[in-house]
C-alpha positions in Angstrom: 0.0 0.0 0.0 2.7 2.6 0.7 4.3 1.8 -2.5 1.2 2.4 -4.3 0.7 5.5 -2.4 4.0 6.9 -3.4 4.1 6.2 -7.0 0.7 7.9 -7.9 1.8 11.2 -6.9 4.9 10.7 -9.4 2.5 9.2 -11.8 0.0 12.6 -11.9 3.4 15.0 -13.1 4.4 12.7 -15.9 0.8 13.0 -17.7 0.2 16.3 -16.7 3.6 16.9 -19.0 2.8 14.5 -21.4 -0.9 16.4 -21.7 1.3 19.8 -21.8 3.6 17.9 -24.5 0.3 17.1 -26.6 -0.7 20.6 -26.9 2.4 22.0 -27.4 3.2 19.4 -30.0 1.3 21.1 -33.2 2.8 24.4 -32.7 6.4 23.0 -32.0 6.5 21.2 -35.3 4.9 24.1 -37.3 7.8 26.5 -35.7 10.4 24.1 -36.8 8.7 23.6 -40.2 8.2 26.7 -41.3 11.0 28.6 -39.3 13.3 26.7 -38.2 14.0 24.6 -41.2 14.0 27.5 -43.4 16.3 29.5 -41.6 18.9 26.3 -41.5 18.5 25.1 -44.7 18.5 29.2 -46.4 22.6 29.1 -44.2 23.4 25.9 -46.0 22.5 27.2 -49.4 24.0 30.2 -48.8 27.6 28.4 -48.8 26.6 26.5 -51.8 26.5 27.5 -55.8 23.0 25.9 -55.7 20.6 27.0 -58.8 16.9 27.2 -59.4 17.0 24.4 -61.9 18.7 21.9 -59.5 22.4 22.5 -60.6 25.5 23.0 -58.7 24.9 22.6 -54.9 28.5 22.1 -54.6 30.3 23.7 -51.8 31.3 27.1 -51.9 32.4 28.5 -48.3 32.3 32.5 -47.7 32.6 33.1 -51.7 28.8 34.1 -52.1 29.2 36.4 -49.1 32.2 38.0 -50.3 30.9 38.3 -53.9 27.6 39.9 -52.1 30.1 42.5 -50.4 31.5 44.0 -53.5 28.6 43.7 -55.1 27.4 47.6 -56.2 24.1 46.4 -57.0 23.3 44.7 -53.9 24.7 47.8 -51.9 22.7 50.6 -54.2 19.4 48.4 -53.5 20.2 48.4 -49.6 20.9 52.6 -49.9 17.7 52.5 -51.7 15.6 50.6 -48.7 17.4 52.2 -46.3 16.4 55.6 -47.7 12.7 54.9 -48.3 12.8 53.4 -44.8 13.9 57.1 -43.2 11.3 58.8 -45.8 8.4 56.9 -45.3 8.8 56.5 -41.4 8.4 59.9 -40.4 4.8 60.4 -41.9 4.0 57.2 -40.9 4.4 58.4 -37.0 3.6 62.1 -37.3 0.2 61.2 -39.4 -0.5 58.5 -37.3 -0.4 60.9 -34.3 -2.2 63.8 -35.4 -4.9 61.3 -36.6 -5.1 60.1 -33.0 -5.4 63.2 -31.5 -7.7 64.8 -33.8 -10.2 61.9 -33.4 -10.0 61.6 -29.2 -10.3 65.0 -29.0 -13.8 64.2 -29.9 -14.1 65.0 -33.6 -17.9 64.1 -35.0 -18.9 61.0 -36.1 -15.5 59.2 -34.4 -16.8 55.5 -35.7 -17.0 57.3 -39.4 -13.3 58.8 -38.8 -11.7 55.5 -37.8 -12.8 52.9 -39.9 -11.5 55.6 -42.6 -8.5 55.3 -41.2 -8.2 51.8 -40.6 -10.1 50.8 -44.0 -6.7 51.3 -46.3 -5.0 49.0 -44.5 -7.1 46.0 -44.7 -6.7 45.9 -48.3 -4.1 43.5 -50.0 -1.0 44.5 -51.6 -1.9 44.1 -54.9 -5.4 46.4 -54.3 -3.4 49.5 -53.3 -0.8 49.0 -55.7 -3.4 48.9 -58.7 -5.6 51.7 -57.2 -2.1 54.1 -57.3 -0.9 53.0 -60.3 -4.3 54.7 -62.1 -3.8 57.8 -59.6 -0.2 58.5 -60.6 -0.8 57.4 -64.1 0.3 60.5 -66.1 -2.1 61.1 -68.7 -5.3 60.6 -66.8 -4.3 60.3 -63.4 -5.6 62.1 -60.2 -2.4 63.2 -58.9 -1.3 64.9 -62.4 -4.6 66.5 -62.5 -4.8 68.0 -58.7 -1.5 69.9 -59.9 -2.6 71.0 -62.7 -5.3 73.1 -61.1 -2.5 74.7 -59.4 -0.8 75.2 -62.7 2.0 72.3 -62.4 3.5 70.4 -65.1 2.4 66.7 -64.8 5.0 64.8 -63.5 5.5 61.1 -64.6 5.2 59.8 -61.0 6.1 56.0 -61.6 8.5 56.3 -64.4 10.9 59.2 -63.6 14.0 57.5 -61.3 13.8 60.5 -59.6 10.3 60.3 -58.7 9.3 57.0 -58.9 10.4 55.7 -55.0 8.4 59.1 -53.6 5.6 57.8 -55.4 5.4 54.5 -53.8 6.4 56.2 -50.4 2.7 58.0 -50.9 1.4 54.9 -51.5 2.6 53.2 -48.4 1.7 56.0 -46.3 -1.7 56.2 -47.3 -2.0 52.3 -46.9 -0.4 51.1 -43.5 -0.7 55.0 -41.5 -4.5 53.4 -40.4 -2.3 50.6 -38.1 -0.1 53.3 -36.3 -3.3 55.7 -36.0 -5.0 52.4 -33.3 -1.7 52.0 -32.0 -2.0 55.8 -31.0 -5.5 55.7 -30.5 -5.1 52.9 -27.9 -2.4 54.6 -26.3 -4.2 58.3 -25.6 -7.5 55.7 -24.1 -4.7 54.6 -21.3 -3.8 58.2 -20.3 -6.0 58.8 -17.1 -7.9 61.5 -17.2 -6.9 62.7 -13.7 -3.9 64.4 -15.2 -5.5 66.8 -17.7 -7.9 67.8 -14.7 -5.2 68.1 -12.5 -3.7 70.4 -15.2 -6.7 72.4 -15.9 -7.0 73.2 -12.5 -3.1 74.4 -12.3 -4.2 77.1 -15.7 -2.1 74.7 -18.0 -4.0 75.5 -21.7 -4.2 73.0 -24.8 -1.0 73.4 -26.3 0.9 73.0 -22.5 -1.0 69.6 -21.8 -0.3 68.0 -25.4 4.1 69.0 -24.7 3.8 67.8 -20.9 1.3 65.3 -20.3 0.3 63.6 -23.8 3.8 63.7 -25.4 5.3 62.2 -22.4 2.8 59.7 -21.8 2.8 58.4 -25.6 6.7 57.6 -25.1 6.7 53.9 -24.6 4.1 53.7 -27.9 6.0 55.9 -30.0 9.4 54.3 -29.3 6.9 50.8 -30.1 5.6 51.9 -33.7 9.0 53.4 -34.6 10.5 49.9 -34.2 7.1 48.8 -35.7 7.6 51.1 -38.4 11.1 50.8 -39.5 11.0 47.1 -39.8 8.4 46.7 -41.9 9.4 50.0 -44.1 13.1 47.5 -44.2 11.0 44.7 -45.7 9.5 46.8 -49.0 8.7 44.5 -51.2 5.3 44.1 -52.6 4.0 47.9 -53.6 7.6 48.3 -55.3 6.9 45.5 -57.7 3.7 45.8 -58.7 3.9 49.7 -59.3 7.0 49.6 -61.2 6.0 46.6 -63.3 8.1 47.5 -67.0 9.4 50.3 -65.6 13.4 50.2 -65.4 14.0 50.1 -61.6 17.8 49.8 -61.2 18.0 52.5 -59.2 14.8 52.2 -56.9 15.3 48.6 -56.2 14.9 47.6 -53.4 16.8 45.0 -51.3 14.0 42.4 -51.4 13.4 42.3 -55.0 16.9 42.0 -55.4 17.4 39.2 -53.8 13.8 37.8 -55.5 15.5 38.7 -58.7 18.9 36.6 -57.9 17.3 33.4 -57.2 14.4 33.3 -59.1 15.3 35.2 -62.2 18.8 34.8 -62.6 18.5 31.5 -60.8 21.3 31.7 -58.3 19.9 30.2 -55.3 23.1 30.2 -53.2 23.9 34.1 -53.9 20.4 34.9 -53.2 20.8 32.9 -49.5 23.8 35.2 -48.9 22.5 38.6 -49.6 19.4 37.5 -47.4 21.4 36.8 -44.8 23.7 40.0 -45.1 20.2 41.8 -44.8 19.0 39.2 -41.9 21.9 40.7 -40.6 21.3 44.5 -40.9 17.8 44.0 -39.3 18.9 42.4 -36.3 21.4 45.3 -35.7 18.4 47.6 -36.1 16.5 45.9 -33.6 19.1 45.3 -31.3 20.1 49.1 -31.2 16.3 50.1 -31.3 15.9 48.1 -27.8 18.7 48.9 -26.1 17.5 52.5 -27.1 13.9 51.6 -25.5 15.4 49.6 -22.4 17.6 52.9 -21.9 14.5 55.4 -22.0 13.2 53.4 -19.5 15.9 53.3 -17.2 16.0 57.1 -16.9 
């Protein structure tokens, strides 16, 4: 009897973990699937001289890395992401805040104002790319024609080098700003209400409770979208491609499509592996310096 009594107690941990096992089971093999894997296997390739059409895969250490180096291409389509990335961040925060503000300050019709907001971001890729494309378009476009009324030349938005990345900057702003503006929107909803009263009380006016109280509390979210922000502005991919479709984009190339380009139009699989990686690289320095950056506002 004792020995019965003392095993069930032992017994009771081992299925509780096996139970915890079984539902952590589906999710453990899709993370090793579908990130795991891919993340080991795109390293291996990146040694190799593997190709699209199943040649090569022989062995060919740090050459792909070093050929990715002095590669002028690769580095003017990393300037180019990099730059869009400072452009289109800025607007992305300042919109997104004024937007906030504006609307829980008590503008009419608030639900009207935020699904407005919100709506352009729900729509795929492909939607806001082909909805932008007849906007810029220089014959009949909107864009063209809103100048024109102020007596502007048209300007051939998508196919001028020097124009063309602005353009899609517009674009994205107009697209993903509605994500930022909840982010916002959620964060001026947590500031208690105590404080403006307190302030209103003390003769602060408007402009004196935005720059002490809702600037300062709207820290730990702004530092959130930035990183948010900058990110996903790294990863441009999909507006790029579709709005510059036979349009000569050497010079507004960005990374991604680069390395698209290396492994599935010039077929170079392993060179294509190494330039993501030397990018994989770049972001994690970018996080890593935006949360010690975080961490250290914090701190203070």
């Amino acid at each position: 009897m004792t020995t019965m009594s003392t095993a069930a107690p032992a017994a009771a941990p081992s299925r509780e973990r096996l139970v915890s096992w079984a539902f952590l089971a589906p999710f453990l093999i899709a993370f090793a699937l579908f990130l795991v894997w891919p993340l080991v296997h795109g390293l291996y390739l990146s040694v190799t001289n593997q190709s699209l059409t199943g040649a090569g895969g022989s062995w060919v250490g740090l050459d792909n890395y070093r050929e990715a180096l002095t590669d002028p291409t690769m580095w003017r389509a990393l300037r180019t992401t990099v730059w869009f990335t400072i452009v289109s961040t800025i607007p992305l925060v300042i919109l997104a805040l004024v937007m906030a503000l504006l609307v829980h300050r008590g503008l009419p019709g608030q639900w009207l104002w935020r699904l407005s907001f919100f709506m352009p971001f729900l729509l795929a890729s492909t939607v806001i790319s082909q909805i932008w494309v007849w906007i810029f378009n220089p014959d009949i476009g909107a864009a063209n024609s809103v100048l024109g009324t102020f007596g502007i030349e048209p300007i051939a938005w998508l196919q001028d080098p020097a124009v063309n990345l602005y353009a899609i900057v517009i674009a994205t702003v107009w697209w993903t700003v509605g994500f930022n503006f909840l982010l916002y929107l959620a964060a001026l909803q947590n500031i208690p209400d105590q404080l403006y009263e307190a302030a209103a009380i003390d003769g602060a006016g408007p402009w004196r409770r935005l720059t002490s109280i809702t600037l300062p509390q709207l820290w730990p979210a702004t530092i959130l979208i930035v990183m948010l922000q900058v990110l996903a502005s790294l990863k441009l991919f999909d507006q790029a491609y579709q709005m510059l479709i036979g349009v000569s984009t050497d010079t507004t190339r960005p990374i991604v499509q680069y390395i698209y380009e290396s492994g599935f139009v010039g077929y170079r699989f392993g060179y294509s592996a190494a330039i993501s990686y030397v990018f994989f690289a770049l972001i994690v320095i970018v996080g890593v310096f935006q949360m010690t950056a975080m961490n250290r506002r914090r701190s203070l």
